[in-house]
C-alpha positions as CSV (number, residue, x, y, z in Angstrom):
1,X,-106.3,22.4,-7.9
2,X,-106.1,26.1,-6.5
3,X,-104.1,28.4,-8.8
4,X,-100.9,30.7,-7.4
5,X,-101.0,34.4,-7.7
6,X,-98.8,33.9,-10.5
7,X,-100.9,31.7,-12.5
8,X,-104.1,33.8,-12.0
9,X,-102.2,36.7,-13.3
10,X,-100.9,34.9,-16.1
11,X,-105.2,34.1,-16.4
12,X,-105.7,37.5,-17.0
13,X,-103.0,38.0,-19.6
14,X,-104.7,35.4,-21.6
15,X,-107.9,36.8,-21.5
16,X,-106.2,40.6,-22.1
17,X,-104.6,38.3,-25.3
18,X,-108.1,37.1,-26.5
19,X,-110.1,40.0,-26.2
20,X,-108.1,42.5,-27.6
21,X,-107.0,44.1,-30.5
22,X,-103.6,43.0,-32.4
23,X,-100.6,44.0,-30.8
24,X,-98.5,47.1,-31.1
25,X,-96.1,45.1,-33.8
26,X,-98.6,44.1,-35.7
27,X,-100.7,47.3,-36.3
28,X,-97.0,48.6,-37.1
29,X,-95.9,46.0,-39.8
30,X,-100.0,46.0,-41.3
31,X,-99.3,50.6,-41.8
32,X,-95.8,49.8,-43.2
33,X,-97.4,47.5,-45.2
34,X,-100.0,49.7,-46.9
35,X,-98.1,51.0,-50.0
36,X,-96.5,47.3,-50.7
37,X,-100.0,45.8,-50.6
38,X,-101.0,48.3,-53.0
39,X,-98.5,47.7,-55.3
40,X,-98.6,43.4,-55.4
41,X,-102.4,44.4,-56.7
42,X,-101.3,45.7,-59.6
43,X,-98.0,44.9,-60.5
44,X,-98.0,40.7,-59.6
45,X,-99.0,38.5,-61.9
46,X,-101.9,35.7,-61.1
47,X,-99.7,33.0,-62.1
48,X,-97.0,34.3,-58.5
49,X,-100.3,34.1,-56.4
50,X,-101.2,30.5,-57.3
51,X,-98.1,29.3,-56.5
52,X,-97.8,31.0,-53.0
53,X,-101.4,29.7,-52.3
54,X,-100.3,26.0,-53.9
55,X,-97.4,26.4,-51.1
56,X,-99.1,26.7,-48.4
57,X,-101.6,24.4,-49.5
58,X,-98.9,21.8,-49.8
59,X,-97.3,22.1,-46.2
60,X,-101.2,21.6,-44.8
61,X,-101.3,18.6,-46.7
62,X,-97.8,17.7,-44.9
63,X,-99.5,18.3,-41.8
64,X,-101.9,15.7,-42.3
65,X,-99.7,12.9,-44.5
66,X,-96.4,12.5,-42.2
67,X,-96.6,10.0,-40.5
68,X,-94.6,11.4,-37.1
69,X,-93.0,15.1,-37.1
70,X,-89.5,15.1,-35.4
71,X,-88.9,16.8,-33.0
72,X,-85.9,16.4,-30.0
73,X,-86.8,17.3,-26.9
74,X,-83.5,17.1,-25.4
75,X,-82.7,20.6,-25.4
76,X,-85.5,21.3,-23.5
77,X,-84.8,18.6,-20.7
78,X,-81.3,20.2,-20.8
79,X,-82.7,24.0,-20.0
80,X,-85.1,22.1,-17.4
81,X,-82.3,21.0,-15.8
82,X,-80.0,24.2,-16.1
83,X,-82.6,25.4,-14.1
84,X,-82.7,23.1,-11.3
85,X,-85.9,21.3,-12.3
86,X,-86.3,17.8,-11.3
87,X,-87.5,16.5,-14.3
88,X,-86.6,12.9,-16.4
89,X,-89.4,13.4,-19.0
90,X,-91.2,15.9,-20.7
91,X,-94.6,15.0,-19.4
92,X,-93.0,16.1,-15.6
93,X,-92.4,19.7,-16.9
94,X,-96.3,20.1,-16.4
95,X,-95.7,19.4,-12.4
96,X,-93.2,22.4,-12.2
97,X,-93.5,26.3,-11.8
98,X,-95.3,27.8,-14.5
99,X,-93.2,31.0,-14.0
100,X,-89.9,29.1,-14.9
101,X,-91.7,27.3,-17.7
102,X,-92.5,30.6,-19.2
103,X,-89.0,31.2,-19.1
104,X,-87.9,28.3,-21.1
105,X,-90.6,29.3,-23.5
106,X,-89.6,32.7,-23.9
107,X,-86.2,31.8,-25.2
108,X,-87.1,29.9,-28.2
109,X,-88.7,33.6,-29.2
110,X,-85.5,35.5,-30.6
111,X,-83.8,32.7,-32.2
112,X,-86.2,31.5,-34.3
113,X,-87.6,34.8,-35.7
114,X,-84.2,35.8,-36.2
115,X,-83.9,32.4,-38.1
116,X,-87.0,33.2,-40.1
117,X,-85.7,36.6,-41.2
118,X,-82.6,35.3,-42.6
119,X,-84.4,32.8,-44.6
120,X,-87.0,35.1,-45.5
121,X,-84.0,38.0,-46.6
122,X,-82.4,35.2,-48.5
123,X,-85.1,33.8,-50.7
124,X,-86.3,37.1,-51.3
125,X,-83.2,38.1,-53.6
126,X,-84.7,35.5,-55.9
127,X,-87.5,37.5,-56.0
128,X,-90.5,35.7,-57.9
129,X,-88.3,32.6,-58.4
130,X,-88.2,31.7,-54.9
131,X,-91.3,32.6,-53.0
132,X,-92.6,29.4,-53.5
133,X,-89.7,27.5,-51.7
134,X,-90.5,30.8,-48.8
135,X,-93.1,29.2,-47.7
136,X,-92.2,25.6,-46.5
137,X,-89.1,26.9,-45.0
138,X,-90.9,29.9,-43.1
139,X,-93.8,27.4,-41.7
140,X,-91.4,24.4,-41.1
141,X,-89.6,27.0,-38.7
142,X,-92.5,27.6,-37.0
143,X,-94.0,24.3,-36.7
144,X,-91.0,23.7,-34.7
145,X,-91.4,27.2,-32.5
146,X,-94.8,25.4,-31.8
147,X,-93.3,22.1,-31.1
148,X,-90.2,23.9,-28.6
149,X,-92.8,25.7,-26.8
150,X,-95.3,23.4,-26.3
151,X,-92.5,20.8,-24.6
152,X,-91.9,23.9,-22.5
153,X,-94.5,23.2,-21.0
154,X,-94.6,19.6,-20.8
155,X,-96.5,19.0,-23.8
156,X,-95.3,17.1,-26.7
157,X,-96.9,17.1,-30.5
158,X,-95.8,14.6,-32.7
159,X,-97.5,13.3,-35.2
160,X,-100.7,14.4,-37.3
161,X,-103.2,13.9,-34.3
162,X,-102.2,17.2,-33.4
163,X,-102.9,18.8,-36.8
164,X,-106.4,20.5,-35.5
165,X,-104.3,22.2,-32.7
166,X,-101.2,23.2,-34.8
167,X,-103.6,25.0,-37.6
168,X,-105.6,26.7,-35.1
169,X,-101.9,28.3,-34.1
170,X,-101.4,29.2,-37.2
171,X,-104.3,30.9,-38.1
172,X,-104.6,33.0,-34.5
173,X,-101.1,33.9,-35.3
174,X,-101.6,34.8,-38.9
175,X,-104.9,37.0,-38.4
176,X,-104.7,37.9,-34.9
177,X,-108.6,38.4,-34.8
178,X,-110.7,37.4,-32.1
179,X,-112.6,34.9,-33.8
180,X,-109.4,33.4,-34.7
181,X,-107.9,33.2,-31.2
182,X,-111.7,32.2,-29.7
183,X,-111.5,28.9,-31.9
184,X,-108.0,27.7,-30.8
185,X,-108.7,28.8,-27.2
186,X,-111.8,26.4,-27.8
187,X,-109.1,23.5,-29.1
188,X,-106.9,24.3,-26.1
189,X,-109.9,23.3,-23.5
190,X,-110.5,19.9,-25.9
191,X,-106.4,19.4,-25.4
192,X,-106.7,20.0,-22.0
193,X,-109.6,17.3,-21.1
194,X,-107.6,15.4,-22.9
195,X,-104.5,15.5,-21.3
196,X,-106.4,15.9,-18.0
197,X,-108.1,12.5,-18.1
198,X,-105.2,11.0,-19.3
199,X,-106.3,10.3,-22.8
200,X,-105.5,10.9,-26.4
201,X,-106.0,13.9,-27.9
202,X,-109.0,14.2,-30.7
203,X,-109.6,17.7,-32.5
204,X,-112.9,19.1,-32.2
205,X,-113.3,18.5,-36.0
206,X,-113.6,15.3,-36.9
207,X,-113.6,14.0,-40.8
208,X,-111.4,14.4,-43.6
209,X,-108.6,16.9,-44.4
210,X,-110.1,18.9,-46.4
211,X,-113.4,19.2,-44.0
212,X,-110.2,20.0,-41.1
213,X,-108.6,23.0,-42.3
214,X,-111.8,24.2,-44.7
215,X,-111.3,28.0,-43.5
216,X,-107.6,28.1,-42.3
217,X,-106.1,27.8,-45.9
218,X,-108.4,30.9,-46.4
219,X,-107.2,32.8,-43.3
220,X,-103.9,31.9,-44.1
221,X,-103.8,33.1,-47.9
222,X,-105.7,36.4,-46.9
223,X,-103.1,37.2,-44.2
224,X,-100.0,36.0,-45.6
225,X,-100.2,35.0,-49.3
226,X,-100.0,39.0,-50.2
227,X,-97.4,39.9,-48.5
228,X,-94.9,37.2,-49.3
229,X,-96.1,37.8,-52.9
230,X,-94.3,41.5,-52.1
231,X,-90.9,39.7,-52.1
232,X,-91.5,39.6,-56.0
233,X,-91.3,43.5,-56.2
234,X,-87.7,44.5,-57.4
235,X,-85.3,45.7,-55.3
236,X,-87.3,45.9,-52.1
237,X,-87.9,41.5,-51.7
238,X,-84.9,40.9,-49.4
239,X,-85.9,43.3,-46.6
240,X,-89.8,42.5,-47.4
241,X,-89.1,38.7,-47.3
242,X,-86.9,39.1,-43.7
243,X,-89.9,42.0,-42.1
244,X,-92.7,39.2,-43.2
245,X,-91.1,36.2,-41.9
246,X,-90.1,38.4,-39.0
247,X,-93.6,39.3,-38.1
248,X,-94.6,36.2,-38.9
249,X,-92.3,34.0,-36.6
250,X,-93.0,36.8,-33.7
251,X,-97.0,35.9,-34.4
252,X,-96.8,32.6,-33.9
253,X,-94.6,33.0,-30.8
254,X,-96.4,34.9,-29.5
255,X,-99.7,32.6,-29.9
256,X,-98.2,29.3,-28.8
257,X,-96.8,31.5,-25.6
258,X,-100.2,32.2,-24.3
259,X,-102.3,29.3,-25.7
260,X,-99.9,26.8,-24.0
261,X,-99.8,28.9,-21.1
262,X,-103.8,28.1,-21.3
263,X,-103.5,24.1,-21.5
264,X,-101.4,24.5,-18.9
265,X,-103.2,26.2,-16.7
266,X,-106.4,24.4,-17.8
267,X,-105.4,20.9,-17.3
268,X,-103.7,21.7,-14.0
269,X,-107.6,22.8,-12.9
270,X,-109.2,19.3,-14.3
271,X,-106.5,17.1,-12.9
């Protein structure tokens, strides 16, 4: 199916996305960063970085043990239909504009990040005490960013099937490196023959857990482990905890946005 003008521009963002460096934000909050990293390597002790990593470690394992995620779609039906859109379902948001779409999207942005930060400036008063319980919070916020923005689009993830595509998010977002975002570009195309052909969705990785998410634990813990450990340091957690989660939150936003943008476009051109 031939593309608009729109969604061939919106092609070339993607590929601007892929290809280039982290964005403005990021190379910001990674310089403003520099003298708190230096100061968690020598000043936290191992015992705070186990648990962090444990924490994360635990809400992967969520990933692949529950049984369904929830998530209400309603909201989005109701800004589909503020709109003017002519939809009943979900799956008919992929029918519709992709320029109005991407508005939709872009409003679950601001409120969650803002979300995050609270949470993030509040468990960072506890300091060391608290980190742990950080971590669920900050990525059960974002697993439902994801969620909002996928339906934006007309795409709904419930359920651990979608683990493979959810992780790959989260480690584009968290490393914004171009392997990173080559890898879940490659699990958007698998989503998109998928959807296209009117079939269930399969990650490319097949196998266990632990064989699933081998390397994104790793990403994950290089990227963010460190600087939620900074929420330890006296004095300065609260506004480290709210920047991280923040930055974090804006990440993944930022990921979803143009990855789903991709599916879309994608399984529009194999249907």
């Amino acid at each position: 199916m031939r593309l608009t003008p729109y969604e061939k521009e919106v092609y070339r963002e993607i590929e601007r996305w892929q290809h280039g460096d982290a964005n403005i934000l990021t190379r910001a909050f990674n310089w403003a960063m520099q003298p708190m990293d230096w100061v968690v390597e020598r000043v936290v002790p191992v015992e705070i970085v186990d648990q962090v990593s444990a924490a994360i470690e635990q809400f992967l394992s969520m990933l692949n043990n529950a049984s369904e995620w929830t998530y209400d779609a309603d909201d989005i039906l109701k800004q589909a239909t503020e709109k003017e859109l002519d939809v009943e379902t979900i799956e008919d948001l992929r029918g519709e504009k992709l320029e109005v779409l991407d508005e939709i999207s872009k409003g679950m942005f601001t409120q969650n990040a803002l979300l995050a930060a609270v949470e993030g400036g509040g468990t960072g008063l506890g300091g060391a005490f608290l980190i742990a319980a950080d971590i669920p919070l900050l990525f059960t916020i974002n697993l439902r960013l994801i969620q909002q923005i996928g339906a934006s689009y007309g795409f709904l993830l419930k359920g651990p099937d979608f683990q493979p595509l959810i992780l790959s998010i989260f480690n584009a977002a968290a490393s914004s490196d171009q392997r990173a975002k080559n890898e879940a570009m490659r699990e958007i195309s698998v989503a998109a023959a998928a959807f296209a052909n009117e079939l269930a969705y399969k990650g490319r990785t097949t196998g266990t857990f632990q064989n699933q998410n081998r390397h994104v634990p790793r990403e994950l813990a290089k990227n963010i482990v460190g600087r939620k450990i900074a929420q330890a340091v006296p004095i300065a957690g609260a506004a480290v905890g709210a920047g991280i989660n923040y930055w974090f939150t804006t990440e993944t936003a930022e990921t979803t946005y143009m990855l789903f943008r991709a599916l879309y476009l994608e399984r529009k051109e194999r249907a």
